[in-house]
C-alpha positions in Angstrom: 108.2 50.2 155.1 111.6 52.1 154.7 111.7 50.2 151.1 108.3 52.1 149.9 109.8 55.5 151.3 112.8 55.5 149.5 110.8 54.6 145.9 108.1 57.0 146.8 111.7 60.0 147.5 112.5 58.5 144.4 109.6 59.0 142.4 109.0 62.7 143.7 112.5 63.4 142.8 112.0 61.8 139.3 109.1 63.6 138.5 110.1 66.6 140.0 113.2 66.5 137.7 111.5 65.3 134.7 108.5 67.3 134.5 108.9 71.3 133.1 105.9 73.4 132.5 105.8 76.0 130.1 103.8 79.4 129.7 102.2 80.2 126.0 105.1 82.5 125.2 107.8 80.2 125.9 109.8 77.7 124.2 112.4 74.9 125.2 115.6 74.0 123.7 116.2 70.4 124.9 119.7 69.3 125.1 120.7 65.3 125.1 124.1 64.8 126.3 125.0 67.5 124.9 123.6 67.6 121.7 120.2 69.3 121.0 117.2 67.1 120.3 114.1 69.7 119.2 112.5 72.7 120.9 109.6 71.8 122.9 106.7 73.9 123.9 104.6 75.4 125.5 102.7 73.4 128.0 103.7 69.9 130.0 107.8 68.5 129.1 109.1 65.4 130.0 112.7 65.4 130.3 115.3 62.2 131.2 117.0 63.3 134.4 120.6 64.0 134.5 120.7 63.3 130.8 118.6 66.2 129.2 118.7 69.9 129.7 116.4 72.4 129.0 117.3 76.1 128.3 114.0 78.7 128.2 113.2 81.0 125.7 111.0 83.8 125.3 109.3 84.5 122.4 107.5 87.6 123.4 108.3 91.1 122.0 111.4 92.2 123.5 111.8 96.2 123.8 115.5 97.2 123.8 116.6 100.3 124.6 119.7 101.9 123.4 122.1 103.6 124.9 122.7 107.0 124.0 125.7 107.1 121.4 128.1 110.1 120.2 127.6 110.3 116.6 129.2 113.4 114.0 127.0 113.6 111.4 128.2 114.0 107.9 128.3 117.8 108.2 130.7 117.3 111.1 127.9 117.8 113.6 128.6 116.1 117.0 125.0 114.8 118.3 124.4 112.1 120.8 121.3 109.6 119.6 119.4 106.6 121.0 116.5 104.1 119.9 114.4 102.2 120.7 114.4 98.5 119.1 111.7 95.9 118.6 112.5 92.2 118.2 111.6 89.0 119.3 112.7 85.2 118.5 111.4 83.1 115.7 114.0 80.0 116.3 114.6 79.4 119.7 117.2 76.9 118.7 119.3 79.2 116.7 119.3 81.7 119.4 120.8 79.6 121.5 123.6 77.6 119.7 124.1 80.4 117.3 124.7 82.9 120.0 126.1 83.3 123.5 124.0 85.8 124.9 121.4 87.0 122.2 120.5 90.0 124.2 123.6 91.4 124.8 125.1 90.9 121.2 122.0 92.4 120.3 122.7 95.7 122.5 126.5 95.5 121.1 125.1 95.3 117.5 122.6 98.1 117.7 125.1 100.5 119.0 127.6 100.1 116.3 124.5 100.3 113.9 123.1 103.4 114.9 126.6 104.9 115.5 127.2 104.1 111.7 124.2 105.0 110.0 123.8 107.8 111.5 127.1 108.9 110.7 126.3 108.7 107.2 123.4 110.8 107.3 123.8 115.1 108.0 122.3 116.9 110.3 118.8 118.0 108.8 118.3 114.3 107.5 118.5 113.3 110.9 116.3 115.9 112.5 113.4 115.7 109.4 113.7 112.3 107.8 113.9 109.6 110.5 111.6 107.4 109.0 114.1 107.0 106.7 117.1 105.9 109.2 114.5 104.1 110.8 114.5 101.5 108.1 117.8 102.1 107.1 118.6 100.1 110.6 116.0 98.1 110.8 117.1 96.6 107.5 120.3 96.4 108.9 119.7 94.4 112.4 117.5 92.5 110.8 119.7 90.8 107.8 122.7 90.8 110.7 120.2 89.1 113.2 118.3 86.7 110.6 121.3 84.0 111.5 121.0 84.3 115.2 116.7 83.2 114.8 115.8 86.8 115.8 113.2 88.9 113.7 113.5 93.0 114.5 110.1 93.9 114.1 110.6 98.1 114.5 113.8 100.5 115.1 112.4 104.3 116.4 115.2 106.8 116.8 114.2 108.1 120.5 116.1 111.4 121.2 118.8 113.4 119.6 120.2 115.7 121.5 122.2 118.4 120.2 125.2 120.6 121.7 124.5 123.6 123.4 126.1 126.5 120.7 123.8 124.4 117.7 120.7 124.5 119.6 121.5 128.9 119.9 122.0 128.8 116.5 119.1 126.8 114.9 117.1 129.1 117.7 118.7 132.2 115.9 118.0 130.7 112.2 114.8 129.9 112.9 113.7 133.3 114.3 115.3 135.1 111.3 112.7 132.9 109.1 109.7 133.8 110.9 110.7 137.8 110.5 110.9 136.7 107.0 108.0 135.4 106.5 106.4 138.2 108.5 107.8 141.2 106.6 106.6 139.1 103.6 103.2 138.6 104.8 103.1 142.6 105.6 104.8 143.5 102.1 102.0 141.3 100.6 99.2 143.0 102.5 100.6 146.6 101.9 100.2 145.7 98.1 97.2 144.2 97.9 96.0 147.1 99.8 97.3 149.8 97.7 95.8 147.6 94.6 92.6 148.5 95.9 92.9 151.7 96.5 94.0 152.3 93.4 91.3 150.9 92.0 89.2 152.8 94.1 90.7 156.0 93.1 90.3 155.3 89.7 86.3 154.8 90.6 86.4 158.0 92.5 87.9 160.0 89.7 85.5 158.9 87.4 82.0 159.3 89.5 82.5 162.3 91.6 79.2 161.7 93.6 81.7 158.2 95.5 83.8 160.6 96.7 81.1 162.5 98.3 79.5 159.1 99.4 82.6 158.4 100.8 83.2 161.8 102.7 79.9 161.4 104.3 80.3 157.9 105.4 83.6 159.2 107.3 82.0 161.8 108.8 79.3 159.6 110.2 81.8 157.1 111.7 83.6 160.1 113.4 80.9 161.5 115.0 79.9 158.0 116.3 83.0 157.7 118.0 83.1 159.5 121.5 85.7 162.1 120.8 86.0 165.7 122.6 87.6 167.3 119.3 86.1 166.6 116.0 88.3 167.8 112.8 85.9 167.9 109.7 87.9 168.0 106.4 86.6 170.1 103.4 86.7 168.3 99.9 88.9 170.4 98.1 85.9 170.7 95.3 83.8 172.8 97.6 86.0 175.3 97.2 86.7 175.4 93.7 83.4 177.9 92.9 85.3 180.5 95.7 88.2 180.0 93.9 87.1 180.4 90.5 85.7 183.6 91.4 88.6 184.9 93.1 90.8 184.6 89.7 87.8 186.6 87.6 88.3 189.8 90.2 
């Protein structure tokens, strides 16, 4: 009786320590006595107790955020920048005999990246082009990370915040250009409106009965408006019989 208790502790403690179940997403890296045998996954494993070892490894996405860096840009701008990176592992056993800690060298490794690319880069390019230093480090992590089994999928340049005096003074720069562009857009209309009434002058001078036309079209919008006072001007050729016999006397 006390024989089948101990074989049945025995064979509990067996399988418990020999049986590992893993998710889809996972992968294990099987060590034997040290030495690593193949990665194994997902579903049931059957390791040796006390002779094999299993490290996990997830082969999910991994999101990393960046902490914020101090970067001068090559106009001698101080800005501070972060990202956002995408990777995930491709070898598990790579990423864990080729590296320590993959996550953490890859948060060291982005840092120095992004401080260094975008010190290479001025001001404007950072603000307009980031699709550009987006590649520019995911190329980057990627050919320093292919060694480690780690594949960055995406690098997205988050925020990039600016010091207080430059933020005043892109504010100031860009509220000169829209008064530019305003007292252009009124100089244009101003032209194109004398244009026409050139034009219409011209039209006038030649057919005397549109200036007539014209005067009693005015005089017809006046009087529809609700005004107390109503100033009616004289064209100056009603006068001109009046005047013409003034000069024979």
């Amino acid at each position: 009786m006390y024989a089948s208790i101990v074989i049945t502790a025995l064979v509990i403690f067996f399988l418990a320590s020999a049986i590992r179940v893993l998710n889809e997403y996972e992968r294990g890296v099987v060590f034997r006595l040290g030495r690593v045998i193949k990665a194994k996954g997902p579903g049931l494993i059957i390791l040796i107790p006390a002779i094999d070892k299993m490290v996990k490894v997830g082969m999910r996405l991994v999101a990393l955020d960046v902490d914020p860096q101090d970067v001068i840009s090559k106009d001698n701008v101080s800005v501070q920048v972060n990202a956002v990176i995408y990777f995930r592992v491709v070898e598990p056993i790579k990423a864990i005999v080729e590296v320590e800690d993959y996550h953490y060298a890859m948060a060291q490794l982005a840092q120095t990246t992004l401080r260094s690319v975008c010190g290479q880069a001025e001001l404007d390019e950072l603000l307009s082009d980031r699709e550009k230093i987006n590649f520019q480090l995911q190329e980057i992590l990627d050919t320093h990370t292919d060694p480690w089994g780690i594949k960055v999928a995406n690098v997205e340049l988050k925020h990039i915040d600016l010091p207080q005096e430059m933020q005043r003074s892109m504010a100031k720069q860009a509220e000169a250009e829209r008064e530019r562009r305003a007292k252009v857009i009124n100089a244009d209309g101003e032209f194109q409106a004398s244009s026409k009434l050139a034009e219409a002058a011209k039209i006038m001078e030649g057919e005397p009965i549109a200036l007539q036309l014209r005067y009693l079209q005015t005089m017809r919008e006046m009087s529809a408006e609700q005004n107390t006072t109503t100033i009616f001007p004289f064209p100056i050729d009603m006068f001109k019989p009046f005047l013409k016999l003034m000069d024979k006397d």
